[in-house]
DRENVO-592763 format. One record per residue (C-alpha): residue number from 1; residue in three letters; x, y negated, z. Coordinates in Angstrom, 2 decimals, decimal comma. Layout:
i  aa  c1  c2  c3
NUM  ALA  X  Y  Z $
...
//
This chain:
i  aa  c1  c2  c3
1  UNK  116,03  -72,84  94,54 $
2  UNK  115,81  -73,39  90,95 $
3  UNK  118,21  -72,74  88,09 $
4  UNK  118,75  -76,90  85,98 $
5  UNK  118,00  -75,70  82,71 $
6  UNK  114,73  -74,09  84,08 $
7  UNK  113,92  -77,63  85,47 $
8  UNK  114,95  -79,37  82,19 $
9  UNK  112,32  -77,08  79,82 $
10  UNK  110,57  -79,40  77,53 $
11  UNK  112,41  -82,01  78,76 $
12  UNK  113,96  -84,81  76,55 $
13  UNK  117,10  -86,13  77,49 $
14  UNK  119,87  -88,10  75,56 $
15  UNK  123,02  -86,43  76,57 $
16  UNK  124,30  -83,75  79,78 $
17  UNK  127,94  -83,85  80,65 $
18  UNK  128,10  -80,70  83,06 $
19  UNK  126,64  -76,81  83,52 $
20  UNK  123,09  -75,97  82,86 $
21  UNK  123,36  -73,38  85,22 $
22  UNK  124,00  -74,86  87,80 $
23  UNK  121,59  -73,88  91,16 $
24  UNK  119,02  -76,77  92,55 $
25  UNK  118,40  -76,76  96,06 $
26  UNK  116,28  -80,21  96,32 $
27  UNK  114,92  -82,63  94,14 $
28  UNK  116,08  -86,27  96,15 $
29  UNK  115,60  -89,72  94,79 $
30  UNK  116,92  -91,51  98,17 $
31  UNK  120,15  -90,78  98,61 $
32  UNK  120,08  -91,10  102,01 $
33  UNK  118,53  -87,67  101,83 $
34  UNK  120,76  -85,86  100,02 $
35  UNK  122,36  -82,63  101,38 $
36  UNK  124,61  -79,91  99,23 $
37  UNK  123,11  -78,78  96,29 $
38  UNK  120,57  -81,84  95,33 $
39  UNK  119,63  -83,15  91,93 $
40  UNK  119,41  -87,14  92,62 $
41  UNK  117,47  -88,88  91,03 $
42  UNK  118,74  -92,40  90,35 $
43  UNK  115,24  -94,41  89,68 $
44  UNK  115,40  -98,41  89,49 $
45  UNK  112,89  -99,53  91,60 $
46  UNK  111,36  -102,86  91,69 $
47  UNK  113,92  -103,87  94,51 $
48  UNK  116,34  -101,71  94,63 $
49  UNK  118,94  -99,73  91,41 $
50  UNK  118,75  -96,00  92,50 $
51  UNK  122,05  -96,48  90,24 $
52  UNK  124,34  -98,08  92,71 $
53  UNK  123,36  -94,50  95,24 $
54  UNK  125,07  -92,07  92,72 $
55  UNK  128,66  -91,84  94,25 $
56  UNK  127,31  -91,91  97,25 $
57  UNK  124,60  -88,83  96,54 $
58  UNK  127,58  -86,96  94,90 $
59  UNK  129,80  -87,34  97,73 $
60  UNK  126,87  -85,99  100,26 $
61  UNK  126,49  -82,92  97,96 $
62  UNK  124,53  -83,51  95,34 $
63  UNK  124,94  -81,38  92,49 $
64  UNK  123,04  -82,57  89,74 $
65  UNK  122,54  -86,28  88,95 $
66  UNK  119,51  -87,68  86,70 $
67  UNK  120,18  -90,85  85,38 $
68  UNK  118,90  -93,82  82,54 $
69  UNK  122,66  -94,35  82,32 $
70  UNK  125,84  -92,78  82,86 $
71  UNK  128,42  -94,33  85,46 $
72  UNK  131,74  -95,57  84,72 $
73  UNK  133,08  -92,45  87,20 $
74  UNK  132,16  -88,40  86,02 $
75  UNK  132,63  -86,31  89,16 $
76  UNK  133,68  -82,54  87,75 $
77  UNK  131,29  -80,15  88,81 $
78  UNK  128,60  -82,75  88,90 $
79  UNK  126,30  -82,18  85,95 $
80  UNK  124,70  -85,61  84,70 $
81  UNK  121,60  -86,09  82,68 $
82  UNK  120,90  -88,94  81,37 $
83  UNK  116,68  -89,86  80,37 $
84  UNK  114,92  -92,89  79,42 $
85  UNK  112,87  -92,75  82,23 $
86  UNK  113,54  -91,34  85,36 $
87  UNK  111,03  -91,35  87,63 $
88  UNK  108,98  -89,83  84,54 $
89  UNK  111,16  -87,19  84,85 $
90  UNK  111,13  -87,01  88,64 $
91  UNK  107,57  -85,95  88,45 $
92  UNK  108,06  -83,49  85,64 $
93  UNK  110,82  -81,64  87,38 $
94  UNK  109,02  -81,78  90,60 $
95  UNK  105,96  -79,90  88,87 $
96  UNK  108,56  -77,37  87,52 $
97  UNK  110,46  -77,08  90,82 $
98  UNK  106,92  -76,22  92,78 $
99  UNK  105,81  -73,93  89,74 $
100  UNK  102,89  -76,19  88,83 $
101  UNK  100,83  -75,81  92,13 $
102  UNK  98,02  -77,56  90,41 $
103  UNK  97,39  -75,50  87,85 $
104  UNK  96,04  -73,21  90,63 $
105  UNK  93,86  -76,09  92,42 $
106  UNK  90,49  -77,68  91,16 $
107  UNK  92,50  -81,29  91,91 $
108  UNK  90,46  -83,94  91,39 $
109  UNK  91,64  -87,66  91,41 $
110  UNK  90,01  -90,74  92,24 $
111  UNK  90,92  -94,17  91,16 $
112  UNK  89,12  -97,97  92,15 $
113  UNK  89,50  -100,86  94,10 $
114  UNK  87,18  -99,82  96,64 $
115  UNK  85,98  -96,60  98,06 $
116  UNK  88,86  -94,20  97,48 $
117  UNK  89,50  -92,87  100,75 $
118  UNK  85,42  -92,86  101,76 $
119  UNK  84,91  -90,48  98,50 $
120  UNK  87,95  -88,13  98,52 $
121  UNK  87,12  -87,84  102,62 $
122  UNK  83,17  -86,75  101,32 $
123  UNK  84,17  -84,31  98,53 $
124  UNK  87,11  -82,82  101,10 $
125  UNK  84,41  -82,41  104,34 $
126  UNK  81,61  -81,36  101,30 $
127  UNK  83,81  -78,21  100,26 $
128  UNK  84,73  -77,81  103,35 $
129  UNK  81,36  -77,62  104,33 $
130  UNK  79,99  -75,48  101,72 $
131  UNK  82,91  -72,89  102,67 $
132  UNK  85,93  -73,00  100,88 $
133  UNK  89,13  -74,29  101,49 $
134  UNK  90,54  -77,92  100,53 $
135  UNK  93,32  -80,18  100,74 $
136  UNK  92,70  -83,97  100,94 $
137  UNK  95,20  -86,52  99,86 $
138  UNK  94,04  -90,21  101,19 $
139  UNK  95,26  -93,39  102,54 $
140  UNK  94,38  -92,56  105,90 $
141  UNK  95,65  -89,02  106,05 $
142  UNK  96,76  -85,51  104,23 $
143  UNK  95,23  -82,07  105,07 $
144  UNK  96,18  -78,73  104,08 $
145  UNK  93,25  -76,92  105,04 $
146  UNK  92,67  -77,92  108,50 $
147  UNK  96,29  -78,86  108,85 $
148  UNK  96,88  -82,77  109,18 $
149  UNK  99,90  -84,75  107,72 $
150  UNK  100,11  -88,19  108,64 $
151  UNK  99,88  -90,29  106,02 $
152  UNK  102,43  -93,03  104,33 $
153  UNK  101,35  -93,66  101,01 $
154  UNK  98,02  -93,61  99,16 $
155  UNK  99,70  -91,21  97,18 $
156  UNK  102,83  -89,91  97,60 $
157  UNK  105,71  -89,50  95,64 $
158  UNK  106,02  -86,61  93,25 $
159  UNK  108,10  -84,91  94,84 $
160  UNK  106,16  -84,48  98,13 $
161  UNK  102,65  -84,49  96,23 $
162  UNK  104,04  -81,36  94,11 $
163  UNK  105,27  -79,88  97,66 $
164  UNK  102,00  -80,33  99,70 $
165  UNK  100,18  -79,11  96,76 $
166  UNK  102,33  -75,53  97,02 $
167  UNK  101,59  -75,79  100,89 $
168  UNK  97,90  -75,65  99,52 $
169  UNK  98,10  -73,14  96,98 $
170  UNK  99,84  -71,23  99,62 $
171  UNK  96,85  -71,45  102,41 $
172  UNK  94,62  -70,47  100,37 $
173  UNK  92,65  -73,99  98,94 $
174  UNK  90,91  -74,06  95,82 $
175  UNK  90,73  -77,96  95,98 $
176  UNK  92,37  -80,89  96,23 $
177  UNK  90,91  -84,28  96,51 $
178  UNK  93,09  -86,93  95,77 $
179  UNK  93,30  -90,84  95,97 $
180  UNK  95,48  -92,35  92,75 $
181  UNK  96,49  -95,65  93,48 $
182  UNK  97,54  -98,24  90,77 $
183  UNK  100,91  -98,07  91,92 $
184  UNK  101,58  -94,20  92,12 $
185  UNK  99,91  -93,89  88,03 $
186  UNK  102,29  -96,71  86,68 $
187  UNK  105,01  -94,97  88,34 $
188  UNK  104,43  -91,88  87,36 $
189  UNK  103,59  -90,28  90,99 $
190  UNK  101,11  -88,26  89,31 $
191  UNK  102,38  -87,39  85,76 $
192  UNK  102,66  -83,57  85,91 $
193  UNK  99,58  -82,87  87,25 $
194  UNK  96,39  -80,87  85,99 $
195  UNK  93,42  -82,39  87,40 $
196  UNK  89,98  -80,78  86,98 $
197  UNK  88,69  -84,05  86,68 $
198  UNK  88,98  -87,85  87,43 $
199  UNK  86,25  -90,63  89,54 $
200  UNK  86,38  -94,29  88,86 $
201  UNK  84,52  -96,78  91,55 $
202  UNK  85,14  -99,83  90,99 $
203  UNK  87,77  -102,73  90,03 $
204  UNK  87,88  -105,86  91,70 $
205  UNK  91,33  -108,29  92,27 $
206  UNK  93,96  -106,61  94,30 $
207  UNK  97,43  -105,86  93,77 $
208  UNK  98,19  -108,56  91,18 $
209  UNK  101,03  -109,05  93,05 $
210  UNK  102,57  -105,95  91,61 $
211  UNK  100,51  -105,74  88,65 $
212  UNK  100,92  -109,83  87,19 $
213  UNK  97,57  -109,68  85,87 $
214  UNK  94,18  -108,17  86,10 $
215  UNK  95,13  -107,08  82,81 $
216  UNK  98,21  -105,15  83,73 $
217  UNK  95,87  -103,77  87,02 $
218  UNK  93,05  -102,54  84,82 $
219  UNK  95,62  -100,87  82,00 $
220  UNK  97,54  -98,74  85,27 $
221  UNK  93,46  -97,47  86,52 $
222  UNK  92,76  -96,36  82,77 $
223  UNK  95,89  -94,38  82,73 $
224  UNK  94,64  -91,59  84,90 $
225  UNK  91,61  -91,49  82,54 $
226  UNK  94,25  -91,42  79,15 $
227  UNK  96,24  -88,56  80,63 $
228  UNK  92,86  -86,14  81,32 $
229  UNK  92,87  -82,92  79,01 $
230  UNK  89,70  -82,11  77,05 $
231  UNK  88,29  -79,70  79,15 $
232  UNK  87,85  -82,22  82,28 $
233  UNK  85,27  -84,58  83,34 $
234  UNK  85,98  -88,39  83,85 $
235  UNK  83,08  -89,26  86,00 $
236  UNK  82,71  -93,17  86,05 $
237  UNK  80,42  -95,98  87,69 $
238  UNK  78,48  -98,10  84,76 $
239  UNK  76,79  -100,57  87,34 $
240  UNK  80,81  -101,54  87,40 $
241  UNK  81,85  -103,59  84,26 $
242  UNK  85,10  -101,80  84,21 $
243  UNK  83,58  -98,64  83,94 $
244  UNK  83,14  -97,83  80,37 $
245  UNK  86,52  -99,53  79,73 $
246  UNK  87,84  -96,95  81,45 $
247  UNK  87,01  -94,13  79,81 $
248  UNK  86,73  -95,57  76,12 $
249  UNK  90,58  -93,58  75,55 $
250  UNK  89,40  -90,37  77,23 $
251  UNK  89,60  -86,99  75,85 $
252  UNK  88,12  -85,61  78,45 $
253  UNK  84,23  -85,08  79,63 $
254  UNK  82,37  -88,40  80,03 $
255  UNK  79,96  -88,43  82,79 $
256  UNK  78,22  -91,76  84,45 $
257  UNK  77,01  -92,92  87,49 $
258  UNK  74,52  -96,03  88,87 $
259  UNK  72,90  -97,06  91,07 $
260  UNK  71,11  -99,97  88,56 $
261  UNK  71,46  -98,61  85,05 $
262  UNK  70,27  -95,50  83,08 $
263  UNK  72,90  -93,05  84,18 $
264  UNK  73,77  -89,21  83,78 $
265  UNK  73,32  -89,45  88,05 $
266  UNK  71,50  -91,93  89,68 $
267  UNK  70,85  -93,35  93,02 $
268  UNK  68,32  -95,45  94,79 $
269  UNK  68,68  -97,17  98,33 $
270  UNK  65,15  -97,07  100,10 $
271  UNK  66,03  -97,70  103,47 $
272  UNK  69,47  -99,20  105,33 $
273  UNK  69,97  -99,09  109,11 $
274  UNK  72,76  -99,45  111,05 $
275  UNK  72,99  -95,63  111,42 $
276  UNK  72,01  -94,45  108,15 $
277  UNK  70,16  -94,84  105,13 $
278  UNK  67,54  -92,74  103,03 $
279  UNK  68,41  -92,81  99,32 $
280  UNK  67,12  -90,81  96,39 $
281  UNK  69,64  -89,07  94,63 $
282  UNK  68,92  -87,36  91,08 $
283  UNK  65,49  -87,22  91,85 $
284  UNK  65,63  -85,61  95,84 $
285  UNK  65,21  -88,09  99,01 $
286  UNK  68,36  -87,61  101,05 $
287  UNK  69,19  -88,82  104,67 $
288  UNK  72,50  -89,71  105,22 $
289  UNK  74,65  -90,63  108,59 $
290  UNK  76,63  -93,08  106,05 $
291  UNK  75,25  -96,69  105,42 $
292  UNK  75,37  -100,04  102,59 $
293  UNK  75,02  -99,96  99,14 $
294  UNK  78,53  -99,20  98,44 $
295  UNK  78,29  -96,35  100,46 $
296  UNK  75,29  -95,18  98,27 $
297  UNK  77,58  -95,20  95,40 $
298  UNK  80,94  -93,43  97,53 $
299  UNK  77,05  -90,36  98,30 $
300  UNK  76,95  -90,22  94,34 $
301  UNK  80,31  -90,06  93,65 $
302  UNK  80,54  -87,53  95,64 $
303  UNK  77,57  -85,72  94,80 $
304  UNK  78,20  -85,90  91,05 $
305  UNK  81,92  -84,77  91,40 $
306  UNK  80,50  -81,71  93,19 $
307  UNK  77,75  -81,01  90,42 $
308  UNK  80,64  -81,26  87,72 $
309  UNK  82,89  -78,23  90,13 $
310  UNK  79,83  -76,28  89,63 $
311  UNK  78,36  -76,46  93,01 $
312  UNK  74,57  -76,00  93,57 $
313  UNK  72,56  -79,55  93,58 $
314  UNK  70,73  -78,29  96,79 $
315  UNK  73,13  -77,09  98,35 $
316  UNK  75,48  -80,26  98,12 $
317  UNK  72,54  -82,38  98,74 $
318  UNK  72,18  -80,35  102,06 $
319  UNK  75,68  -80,73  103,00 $
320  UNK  75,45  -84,05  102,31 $
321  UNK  73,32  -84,96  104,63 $
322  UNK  75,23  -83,77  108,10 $
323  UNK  78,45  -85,66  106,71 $
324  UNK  80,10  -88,55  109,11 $
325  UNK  81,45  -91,75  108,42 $
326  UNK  85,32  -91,73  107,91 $
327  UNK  87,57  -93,05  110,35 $
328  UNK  87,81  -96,84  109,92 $
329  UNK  84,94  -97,64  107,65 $
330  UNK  81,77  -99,03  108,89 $
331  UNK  83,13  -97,36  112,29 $
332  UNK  80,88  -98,75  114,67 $
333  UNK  81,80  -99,35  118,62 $
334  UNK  78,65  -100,65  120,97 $
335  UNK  79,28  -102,37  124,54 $
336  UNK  77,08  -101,71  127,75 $
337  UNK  74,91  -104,81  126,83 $
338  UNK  73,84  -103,71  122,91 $
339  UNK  76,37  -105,73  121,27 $
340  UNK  77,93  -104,00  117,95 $
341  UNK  81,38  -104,04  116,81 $
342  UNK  81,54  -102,73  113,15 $
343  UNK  85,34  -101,89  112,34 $
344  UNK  86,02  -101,80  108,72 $
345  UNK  89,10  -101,18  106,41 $
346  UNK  88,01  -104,05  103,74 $
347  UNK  90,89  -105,82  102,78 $
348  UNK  90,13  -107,63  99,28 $
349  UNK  87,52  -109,82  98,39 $
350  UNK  84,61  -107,02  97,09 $
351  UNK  84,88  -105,18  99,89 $
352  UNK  84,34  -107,73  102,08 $
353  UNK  81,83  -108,62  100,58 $
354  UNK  79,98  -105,27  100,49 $
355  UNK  80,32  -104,95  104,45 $
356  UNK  79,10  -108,69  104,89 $
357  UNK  75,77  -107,79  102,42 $
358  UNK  75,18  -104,37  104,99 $
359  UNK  75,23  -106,38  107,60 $
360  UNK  73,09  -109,06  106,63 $
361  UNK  70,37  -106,48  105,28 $
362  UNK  70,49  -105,05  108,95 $
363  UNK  70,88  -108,41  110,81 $
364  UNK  68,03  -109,12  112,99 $
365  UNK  66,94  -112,88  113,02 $
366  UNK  69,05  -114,31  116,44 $
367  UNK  71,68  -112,31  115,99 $
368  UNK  74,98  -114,12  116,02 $
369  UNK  77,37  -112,49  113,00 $
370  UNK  80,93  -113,25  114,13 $
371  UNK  83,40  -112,30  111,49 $
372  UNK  87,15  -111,33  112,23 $
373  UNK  89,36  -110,95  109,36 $
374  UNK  92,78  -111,86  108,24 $
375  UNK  95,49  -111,20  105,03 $
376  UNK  98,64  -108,92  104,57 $
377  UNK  101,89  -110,26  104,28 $
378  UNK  104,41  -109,83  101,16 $
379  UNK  100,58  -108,94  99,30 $
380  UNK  98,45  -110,29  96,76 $
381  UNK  98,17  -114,11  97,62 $
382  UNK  95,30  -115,05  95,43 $
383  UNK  92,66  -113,50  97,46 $
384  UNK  93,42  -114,89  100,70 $
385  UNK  91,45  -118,35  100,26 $
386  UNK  88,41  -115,84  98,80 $
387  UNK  88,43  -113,88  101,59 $
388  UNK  88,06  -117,01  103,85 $
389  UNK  85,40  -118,41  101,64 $
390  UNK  83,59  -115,15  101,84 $
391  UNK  83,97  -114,66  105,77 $
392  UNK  82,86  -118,19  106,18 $
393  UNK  80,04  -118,09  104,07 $
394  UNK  78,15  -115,12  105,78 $
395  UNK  79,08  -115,49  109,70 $
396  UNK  77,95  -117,49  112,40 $
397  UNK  81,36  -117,99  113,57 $
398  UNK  84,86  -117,05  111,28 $
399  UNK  87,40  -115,85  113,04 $
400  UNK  90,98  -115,97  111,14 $
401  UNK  93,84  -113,70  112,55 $
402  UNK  97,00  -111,37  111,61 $
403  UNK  96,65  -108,11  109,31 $
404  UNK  100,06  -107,27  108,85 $
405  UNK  101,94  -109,65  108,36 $
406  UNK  105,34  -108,14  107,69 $
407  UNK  108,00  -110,82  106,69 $
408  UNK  105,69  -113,85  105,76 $
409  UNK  104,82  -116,16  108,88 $
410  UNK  101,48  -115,77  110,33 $
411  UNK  100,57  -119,50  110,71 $
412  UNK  101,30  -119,62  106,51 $
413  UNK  98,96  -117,02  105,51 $
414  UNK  96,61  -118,44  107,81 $
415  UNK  97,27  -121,99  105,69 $
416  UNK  96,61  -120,33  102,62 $
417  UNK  93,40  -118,59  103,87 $
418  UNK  91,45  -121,59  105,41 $
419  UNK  92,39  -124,00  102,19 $
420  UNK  89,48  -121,47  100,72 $
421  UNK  86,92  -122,70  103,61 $
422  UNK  84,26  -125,02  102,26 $
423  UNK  84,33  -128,73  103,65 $
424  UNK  82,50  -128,99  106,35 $
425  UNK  82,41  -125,13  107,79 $
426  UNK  83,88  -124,16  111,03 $
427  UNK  86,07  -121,94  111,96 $
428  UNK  88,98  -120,57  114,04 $
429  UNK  92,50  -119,53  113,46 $
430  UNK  93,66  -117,32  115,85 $
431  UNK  97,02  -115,89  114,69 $
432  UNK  97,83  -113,24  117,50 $
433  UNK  94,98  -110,53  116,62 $
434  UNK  94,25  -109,04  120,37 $
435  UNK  93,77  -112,83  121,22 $
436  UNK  91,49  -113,36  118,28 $
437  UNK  89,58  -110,23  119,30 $
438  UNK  89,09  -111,01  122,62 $
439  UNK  87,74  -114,12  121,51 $
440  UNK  85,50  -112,30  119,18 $
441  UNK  83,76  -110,55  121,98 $
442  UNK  83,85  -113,88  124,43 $
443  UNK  81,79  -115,65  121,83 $
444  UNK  79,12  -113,03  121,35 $
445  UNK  76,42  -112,39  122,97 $
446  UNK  74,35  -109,44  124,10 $
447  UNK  73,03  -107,74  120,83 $
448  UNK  75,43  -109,59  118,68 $
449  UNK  77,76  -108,07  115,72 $
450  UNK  81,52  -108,47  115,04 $
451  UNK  82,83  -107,24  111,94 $
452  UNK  86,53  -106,80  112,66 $
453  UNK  87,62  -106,14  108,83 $
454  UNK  91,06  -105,63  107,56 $
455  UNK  92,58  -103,07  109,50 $
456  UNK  90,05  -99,79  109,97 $
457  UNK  91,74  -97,03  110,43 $
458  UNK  95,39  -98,40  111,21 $
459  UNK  96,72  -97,65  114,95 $
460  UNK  99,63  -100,27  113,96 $
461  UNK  100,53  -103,53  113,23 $
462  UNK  103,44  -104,68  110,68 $
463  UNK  105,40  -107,55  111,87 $
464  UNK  108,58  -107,71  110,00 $
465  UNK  110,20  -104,41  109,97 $
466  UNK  108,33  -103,20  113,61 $
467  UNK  105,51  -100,69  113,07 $
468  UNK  103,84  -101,62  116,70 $
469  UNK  101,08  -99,74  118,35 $
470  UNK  97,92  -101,91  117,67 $
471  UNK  93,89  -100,18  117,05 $
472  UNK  91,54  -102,62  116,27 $
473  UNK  88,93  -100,29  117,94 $
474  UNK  91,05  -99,63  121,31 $
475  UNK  91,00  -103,49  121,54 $
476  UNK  87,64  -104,13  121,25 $
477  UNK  86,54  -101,35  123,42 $
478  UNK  88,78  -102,78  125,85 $
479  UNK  87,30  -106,20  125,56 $
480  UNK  83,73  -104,40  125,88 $
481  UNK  84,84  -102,80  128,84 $
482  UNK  86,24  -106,12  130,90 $
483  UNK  83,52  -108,72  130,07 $
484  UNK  80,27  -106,91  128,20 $
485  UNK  79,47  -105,07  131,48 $
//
C-alpha cells in the first residue's frame, strides 16, 4: 500500500480534482481487474480507449483514476489525475509503487530482431553458473531464481515487470536479464528502469505492422540505447549495419562486438557441427554445445555482457562451454533410422535464413533438406512471400503450413506466402500443421533433415481466439515413432 502523493513525486500532471492522501492498494490498467482501493489507469491502446473503463473501474472500487482527460462525470471520493501520457506514467508509478527494485539488480536489457531470448537465456544460465542468483525475463519464460513464471509477453507490462523485479530483489538475485521488445520501449513498458547496461543483435524487417516503417522500427530499438545513464555500457554488434546507429545518441559506455570487423570483442567460427562448434573468442579457443554463426554472435554477446559485469574472462569462458541450447532453438529431435529434425523459433526472414546457412554448412551431399515453415496471422504481411522465397531457395522440398494463424484464414496467408516462390520451384501447401508434419517425415528419408521453423518453443497453436495444445517437437517425435522405425 502506498500513500498517491508518494506515487505522484516528480510527477507532472495538468490538474487533480480529489485527496492526495488518499491510500493505493493496486496499480490496474484493465479494469476488469480492479478491486477496492485501485488507481486505474485509463491508457488508449491501439484498439481499445482505456477511457470508456473509468465508470466502470470506479464503480468496482477504484480509488484513484489516471487519466489524459477528465470525464464528463467526477465521482466524490474518487481522486482524478489527469497526464499527457499515461502509460508513461503507468511505468513511473509502478517503479515508485515497488520502491525501484532495479536499482538493487545489475538488469541488463537486450534489444534485436534476432537472438533475444538465446542471449538473455546464456547470460541467466552463465550467472547462474558462476554462482549467484538471477532472474531472466524472455519470450519463452520468467525465472525468479529457480522459480518459473510462464511467460505472455516478451516483456511485460510495467506493472508486473516492476513486481517480478521486487520478487527478485526479495530472493536474493543480483541480476536480471531481460528481453526489450520494440513494442514494450515505445510503450513505455520499461521507462522507470535502471539498467546496468543494454545489448543490441541485430535488426532485420519485423513488426512493421505495428511500427509503419523500418524507420519507425529502428527509432523504438534506439530508444533503450537513448534512455541509458552514463555510467552503463551499450554493448552493440558492428558486423550489423544498425549497430552504430544505435548507439550514436548514447550517453552511456560504448562497447562493440564482431564477428567480421575490428571490434572491442571478437569472434571466429573454426568449426560447425550439428552438435557444436569450436570458436575463438577474444583470443581463447572455446567449445561450445551451441551451433551456426548466429549462435557465435548470441556466445559473444554473452561473453562480452559478462566481461562488462566484471566477471573473470576465464571463468565465463569456462562456463561457457557446459551451456545448452535453449528450448526451441536449433532443438534437435533424431528418429531410430538417423534422420534429424531441427526445431527452430525463426519466424522473420533473417532468421530463417541463419538456420537455413547452419544447415547447409552441415549438410552432407545426399541429404534431402525438407523445410517446414509457415506465417502468423494479424502480423507483419510483408515478409511472408520472403520467407517462402527463402524456404524454397535452400530445401529439397518446401513445405508451407499454419503458425498461428489467429483471425486471418489459413489458405490466405498461405496465398500470400507462395506468390514469393520463384517460377518454376515446387512446393507444398499444407495448411493443417500436424498434417504438414507428418508429411515432412513421410518424405524423408533415413539420414535426412527437417527444419520445422516458426514455432520452437510454443506448446500451442492460435486459431482465432483458441490457445490449443500443439508442440511442434511432440509431433514430430510422434511421426518418428510410427513410421521411422
Amino acid at each position: 500500500m502506498k500513500i498517491l502523493s508518494q506515487l505522484l513525486s516528480g510527477i507532472t500532471y495538468t490538474a487533480l480534482h480529489g485527496d492526495r492522501k488518499v491510500e493505493v492498494e493496486a496499480l490496474v490498467y484493465d479494469s476488469r481487474q480492479v478491486k477496492s482501493g485501485s488507481c486505474f489507469f485509463a491508457v488508449e491502446g491501439t484498439q481499445v480507449d482505456g477511457h470508456r473503463f473509468i465508470a466502470s473501474a470506479v464503480e468496482a472500487g477504484a480509488v484513484a483514476v489516471v487519466c489524459s482527460r477528465l470525464p464528463e462525470e467526477l465521482v466524490e471520493g474518487v481522486t482524478y489525475v489527469v497526464v499527457a501520457d499515461v502509460q508513461l506514467v503507468l511505468a513511473e508509478m509502478a517503479a515508485a509503487f515497488y520502491d525501484h527494485p532495479s536499482r538493487e539488480l545489475r538488469l541488463v536489457g537486450v534489444t534485436g530482431t534476432n537472438g533475444k531470448t538465446t542471449t538473455t537465456t546464456l547470460l541467466y544460465d552463465l550467472v547462474r553458473a558462476l554462482g549467484y542468483k538471477a532472474g531472466l525475463i524472455s519470450t519463452v519464460v520468467y525465472r525468479i531464481d529457480n522459480r518459473t513464471i510462464e511467460s505472455t509477453h516478451t516483456t511485460p507490462d510495467a506493472v508486473r515487470l516492476q513486481a517480478m523485479m521486487r520478487e527478485m530483489v526479495e530472493a536474493g538475485c543480483d541480476y536480471c536479464f531481460m528481453e526489450c521488445s520494440s513494442h514494450a520501449i515505445v510503450q513505455h513498458r520499461i521507462h522507470g528502469l535502471h539498467f546496468a547496461g543494454a545489448l543490441f543483435s541485430n535488426l532485420t524487417h519485423d513488426h512493421l505492422d505495428y511500427h509503419g516503417t523500418f524507420a519507425e522500427y529502428i527509432k523504438a530499438k534506439r530508444g533503450l540505447f537513448d534512455a541509458l545513464p552514463k555510467g552503463a555500457f551499450a554493448l552493440t554488434n558492428i558486423d550489423d549495419r544498425n549497430g552504430r546507429v544505435m548507439v550514436q545518441n548514447t550517453a552511456a559506455r560504448v562497447v562493440t562486438y564482431s564477428l567480421r570487423e575490428v571490434a572491442d570483442v571478437r569472434c571466429r567460427l573454426m568449426e560447425l557441427h550439428l552438435d557444436g562448434m569450436l570458436i575463438q573468442l577474444d583470443g581463447e579457443e572455446l567449445w561450445a554445445q551451441l551451433t551456426g554463426r548466429f549462435n557465435a554472435y548470441n556466445l559473444t554477446a554473452a561473453y562480452a555482457v559478462a566481461c562488462q559485469l566484471g566477471f573473470d574472462r576465464r571463468e565465463v569462458l569456462a562456463a561457457l562451454s557446459s551451456l545448452h541450447p535453449v528450448s526451441g532453438r536449433f532443438e534437435c529431435v533424431r528418429a531410430a533410422n538417423g534422420t534429424l529434425a531441427v526445431v527452430d523459433y525463426a519466424h522473420t526472414p533473417d532468421a530463417l535464413e541463419n538456420v537455413l546457412r547452419t544447415i547447409e554448412e552441415i549438410r552432407r551431399e545426399g541429404q534431402q533438406l525438407i523445410v517446414l515453415c509457415g506465417c502468423g496471422g494479424n502480423r507483419d504481411k510483408t515478409k511472408r512471400p520472403e520467407m517462402a522465397r527463402i524456404a524454397s531457395s535452400y530445401a529439397t522440398t518446401a513445405i508451407f503450413t499454419s503458425d498461428n494463424p489467429r483471425h486471418e484464414d489459413p489458405e490466405t496467408i498461405l496465398d500470400e506466402m507462395v506468390a514469393g516462390v520463384e517460377a518454376g520451384v515446387r512446393y507444398l501447401r499444407i495448411s493443417d500443421r500436424a498434417a504438414a508434419i507428418r508429411t515432412a517425415v513421410m518424405l524423408s528419408s533415413a539420414g535426412d533433415i527437417l527444419l520445422l521453423a516458426g514455432k520452437g518453443h510454443e506448446n500451442y497453436q492460435i486459431i482465432g481466439d483458441q490457445k490449443l495444445p500443439f508442440d511442434d517437437r511432440e509431433e514430430v517425435r510422434r511421426c518418428f515413432d510410427e513410421l521411422c522405425k
